[in-house]
N, C-alpha and C positions, 0 to 999 in steps of 0.2 A: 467814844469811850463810855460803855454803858456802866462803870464801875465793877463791871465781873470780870471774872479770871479772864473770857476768851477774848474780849477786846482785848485786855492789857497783854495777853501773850500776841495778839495781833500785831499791835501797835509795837513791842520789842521787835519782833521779824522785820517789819516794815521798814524800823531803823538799823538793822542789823545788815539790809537788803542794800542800804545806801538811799535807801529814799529821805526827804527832806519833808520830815513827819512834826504833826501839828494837831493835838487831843485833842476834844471837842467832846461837851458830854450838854446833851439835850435837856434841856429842860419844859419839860412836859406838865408840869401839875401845874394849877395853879392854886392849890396849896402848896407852898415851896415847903413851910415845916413839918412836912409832913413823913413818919421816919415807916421804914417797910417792918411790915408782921412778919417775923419768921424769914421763909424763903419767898412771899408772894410779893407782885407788886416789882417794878424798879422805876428810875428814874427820880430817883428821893433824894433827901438832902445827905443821908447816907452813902447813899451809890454813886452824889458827887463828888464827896469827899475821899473816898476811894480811888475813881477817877481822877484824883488829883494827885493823890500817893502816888498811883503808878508811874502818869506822867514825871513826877519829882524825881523819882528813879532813875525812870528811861532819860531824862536832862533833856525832855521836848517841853514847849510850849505847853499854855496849858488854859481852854477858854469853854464858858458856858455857854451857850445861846439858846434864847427863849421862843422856844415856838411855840409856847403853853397856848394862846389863841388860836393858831391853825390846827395845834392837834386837837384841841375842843371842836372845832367845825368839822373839822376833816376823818378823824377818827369817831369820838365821843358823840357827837351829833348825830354819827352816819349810824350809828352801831342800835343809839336809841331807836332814829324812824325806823330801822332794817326791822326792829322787834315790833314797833307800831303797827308797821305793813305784815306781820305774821312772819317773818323769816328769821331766820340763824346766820348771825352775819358772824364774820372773823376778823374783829378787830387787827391783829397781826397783821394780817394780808393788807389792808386797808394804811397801815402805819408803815409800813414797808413802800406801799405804792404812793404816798402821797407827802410822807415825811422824810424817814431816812434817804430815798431815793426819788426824791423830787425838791424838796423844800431846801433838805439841805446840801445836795450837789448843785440845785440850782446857785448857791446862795457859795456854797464853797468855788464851783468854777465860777462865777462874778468875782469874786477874791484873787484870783488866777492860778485855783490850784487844779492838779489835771484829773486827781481822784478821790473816790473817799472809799477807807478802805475800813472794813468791818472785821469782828471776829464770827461771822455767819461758818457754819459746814457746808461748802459748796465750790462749787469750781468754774471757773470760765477760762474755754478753751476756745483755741479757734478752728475753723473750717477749712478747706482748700481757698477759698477763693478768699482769707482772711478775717472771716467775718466773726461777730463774736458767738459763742455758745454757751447757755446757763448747763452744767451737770452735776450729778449728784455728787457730794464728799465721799475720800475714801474710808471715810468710818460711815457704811449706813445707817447703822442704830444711831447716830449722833446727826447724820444728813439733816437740813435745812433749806434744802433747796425746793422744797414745798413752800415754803411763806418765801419764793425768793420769787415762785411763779411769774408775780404780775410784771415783774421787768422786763424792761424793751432793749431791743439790741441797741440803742440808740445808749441809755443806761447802762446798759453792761459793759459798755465802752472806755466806761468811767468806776467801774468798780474794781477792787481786790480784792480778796478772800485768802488771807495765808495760813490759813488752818485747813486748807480745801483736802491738801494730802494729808494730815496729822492720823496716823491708825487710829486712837481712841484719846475720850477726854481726858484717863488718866496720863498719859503721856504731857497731855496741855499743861493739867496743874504741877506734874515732875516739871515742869520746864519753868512756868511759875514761882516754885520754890527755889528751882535752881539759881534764877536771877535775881530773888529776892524781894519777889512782887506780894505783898499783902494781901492781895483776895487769892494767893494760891487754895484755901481752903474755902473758900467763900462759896455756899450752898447755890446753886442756882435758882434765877426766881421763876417762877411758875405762874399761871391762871392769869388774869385780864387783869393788866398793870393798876388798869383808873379805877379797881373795885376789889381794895387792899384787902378786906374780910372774905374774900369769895364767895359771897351771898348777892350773884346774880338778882334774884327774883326779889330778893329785898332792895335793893339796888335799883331796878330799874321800876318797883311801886312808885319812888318819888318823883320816877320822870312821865312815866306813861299816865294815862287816865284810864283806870282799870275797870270793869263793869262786870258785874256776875251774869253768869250766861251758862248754858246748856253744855253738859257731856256725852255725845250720843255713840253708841256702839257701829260697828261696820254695818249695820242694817238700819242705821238713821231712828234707834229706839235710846230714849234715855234713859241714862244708865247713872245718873252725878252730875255735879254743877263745880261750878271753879268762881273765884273772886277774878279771873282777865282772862282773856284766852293767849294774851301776848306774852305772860309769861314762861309758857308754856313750849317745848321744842319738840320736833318729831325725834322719836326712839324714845323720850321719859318715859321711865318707869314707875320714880317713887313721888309719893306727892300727890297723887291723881283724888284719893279720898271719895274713892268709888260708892256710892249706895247699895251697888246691886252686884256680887261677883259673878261671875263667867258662869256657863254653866257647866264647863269644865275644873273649875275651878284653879286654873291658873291663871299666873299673870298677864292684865293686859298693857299694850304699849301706845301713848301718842302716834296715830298717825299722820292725822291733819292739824293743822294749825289753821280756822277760817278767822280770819279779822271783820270782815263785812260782815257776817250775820252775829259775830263774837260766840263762837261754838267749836270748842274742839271735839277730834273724832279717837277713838281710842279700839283698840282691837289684837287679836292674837299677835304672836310674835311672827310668825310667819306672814302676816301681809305687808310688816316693813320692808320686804325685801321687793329689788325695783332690779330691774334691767336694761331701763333707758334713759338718760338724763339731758334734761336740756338746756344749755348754757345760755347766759347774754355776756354785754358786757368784755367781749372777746378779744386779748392780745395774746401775741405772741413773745418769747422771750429769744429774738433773734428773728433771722429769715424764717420765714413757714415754711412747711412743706410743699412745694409742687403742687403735691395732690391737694392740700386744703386752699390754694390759692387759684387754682383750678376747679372747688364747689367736688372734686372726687374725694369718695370715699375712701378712707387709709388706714392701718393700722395701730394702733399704739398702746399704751397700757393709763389707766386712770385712778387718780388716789385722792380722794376726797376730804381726808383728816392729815394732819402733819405728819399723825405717828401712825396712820394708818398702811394697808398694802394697796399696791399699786395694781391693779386689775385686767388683766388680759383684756383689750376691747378695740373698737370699728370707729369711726367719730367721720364726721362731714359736715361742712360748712353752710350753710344755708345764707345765700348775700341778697339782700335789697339793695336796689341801688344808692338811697339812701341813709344805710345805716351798717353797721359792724358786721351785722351776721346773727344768726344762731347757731350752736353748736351742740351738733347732735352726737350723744355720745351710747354706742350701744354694748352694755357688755356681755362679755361669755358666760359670763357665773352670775349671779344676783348678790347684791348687795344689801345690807342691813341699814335700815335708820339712816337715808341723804334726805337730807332737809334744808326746802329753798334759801338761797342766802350764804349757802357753803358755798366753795369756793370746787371747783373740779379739776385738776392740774394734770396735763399730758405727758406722756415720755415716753421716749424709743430709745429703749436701753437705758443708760444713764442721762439720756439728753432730757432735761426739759421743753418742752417743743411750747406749752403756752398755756395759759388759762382762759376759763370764763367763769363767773358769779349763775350756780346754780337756779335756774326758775321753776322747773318742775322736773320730778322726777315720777316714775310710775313701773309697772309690772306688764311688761307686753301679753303677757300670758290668763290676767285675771282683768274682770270690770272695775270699775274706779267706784271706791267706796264713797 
């Protein structure tokens, strides 16, 4: 129970379903007084209280529990080194994989309960052979079956989703209000929950050790200097505070982020686009395909942002025998601004088929700036 409308319309279905339902709302900060700006940020002493209303309502149970320390390691921690090492990591994916669907299923089936069941946009269906399948919600525009990637069929075994069929959010909050649930109007929250101002690069000054270093153009000529390169993300635009403009005289864009030498690369907008990306870090969310469990080459489509589109593309497995794999993903069309540390998620058709944590991406077509 995140304190917003789509848990608490969850959690009503779930009791409505006949299941023998029991709230739980995470506590995550470890500033607990801490109250949300506006729409950003959740998990506050706000969104608990909320999450208490509904429960009150619905006449279930109604408990906190604190994993404010593992989400610091697990999330917080991870999100910090991911910028240290130069990449764009996604907190979500990361909080998904390691909290709601790890920490706390673990922790709720120890308790001996058989699910935990979310107000996510997504659907788990099963296969011939009964196995479980992550797919998309039937509202796309609302779909969340992007940050649902990293789960394992082992997971999805254990999940519910009853918003999965809901046509759109409006209908959720009419349903909301109809039951009489208090965040039927309640704004959604938005941007990186633990950095309530969204002032990323101020944010992460107090954790990184930042060092002034070099801006050099696609031809390795300086062009500007920055106070960290870690603050920095492939596709930025604004911010860069150029010396020298183009000699076209339009915008140029982060393409590289280097940590070792602390030097970013910046250049027209056309070189952000890349046509091959290469995964680590590889599960699937279910059985694999055949093909990728076999090292063949297969079909599928690839969508790199939450709200982004999903990309006609080739993808193959690469196995060592000691380790996950890489995955090679190649698309039909070029894409804008994938920067290492994004996350890259699979589908055929509706199906989620599985992710990997981006390591490089590049342009089959041009030299490496």
């Amino acid at each position: 129970m995140s304190g917003g409308v789509d848990s608490a319309v969850a959690a009503a279905r779930a009791v409505e379903a006949g299941h023998d339902v029991v709230g739980v709302h995470l506590a995550l900060s470890r500033m607990p007084g801490t109250l949300r700006t506006g729409s950003r940020g959740c998990c506050t002493i706000e969104d608990s209280n909320d999450a208490w209303r509904a429960c009150d309502k619905l006449g279930i149970p109604f408990y906190v529990w604190d994993f404010s320390e593992r989400f610091k390691a697990d999330v917080v921690d991870d999100f910090v080194a991911e910028y240290a090492a130069g990449r764009t990591p996604n907190p979500c994916m990361r909080c998904n994989e390691r909290i709601k669907f790890a920490a706390l299923l673990e922790k709720a089936l120890a308790l001996g309960f058989d699910a935990v069941c979310t107000g996510h946009y997504a659907k788990v269906v099963r296969d011939a052979q009964g196995n479980p399948e992550l797919h998309r919600a039937a509202d796309w525009a609302k779909d969340q079956s992007y940050v649902l990637g990293v789960l394992t069929g082992e997971q999805l075994e254990h999940c519910l989703f009853p918003l999965a069929d809901t046509p759109s959010k409006a209908e959720v909050r009419a349903e909301a209000e109809r039951r009489g649930l208090s965040v039927a109007k309640k704004p959604d929250s938005h941007d990186i929950c633990f950095i309530s101002d969204g002032d990323t690069r101020g944010w992460l000054a107090d954790k990184i050790e930042m060092a002034p270093g070099d801006i050099l153009d696609e031809t390795g000529e300086k062009v500007g200097e920055h106070a960290g390169a870690n603050a920095f993300t492939v596709g930025q635009r604004r911010g860069l505070r150029l010396g020298r403009p183009a000699s076209d005289g339009k915008p140029r864009f982060v393409l590289e982020v280097r940590p070792k030498d602390n030097t970013v690369v910046v250049g027209p907008e056309r070189l952000l686009a890349v046509d091959e990306i290469r995964g680590i870090r590889l599960s699937w969310a279910g059985e694999p395909l055949p093909e990728a469990a076999a090292g063949e080459e297969f079909e599928c489509s690839a969508q790199v942002r939450a709200h982004g589109d999903a990309l006609p593309a080739r993808a193959r497995v690469f196995r060592e025998p000691t380790d996950d794999g890489e995955l090679v993903v190649t698309l039909e069309s070029p894409l804008r601004g994938v920067a290492p540390g994004q996350t890259v998620v699979l589908y055929q058709g509706s199906r989620v088929l599985g992710q990997a944590t981006i390591d490089a991406a590049r342009s089959l077509s041009r030299p490496a700036v």
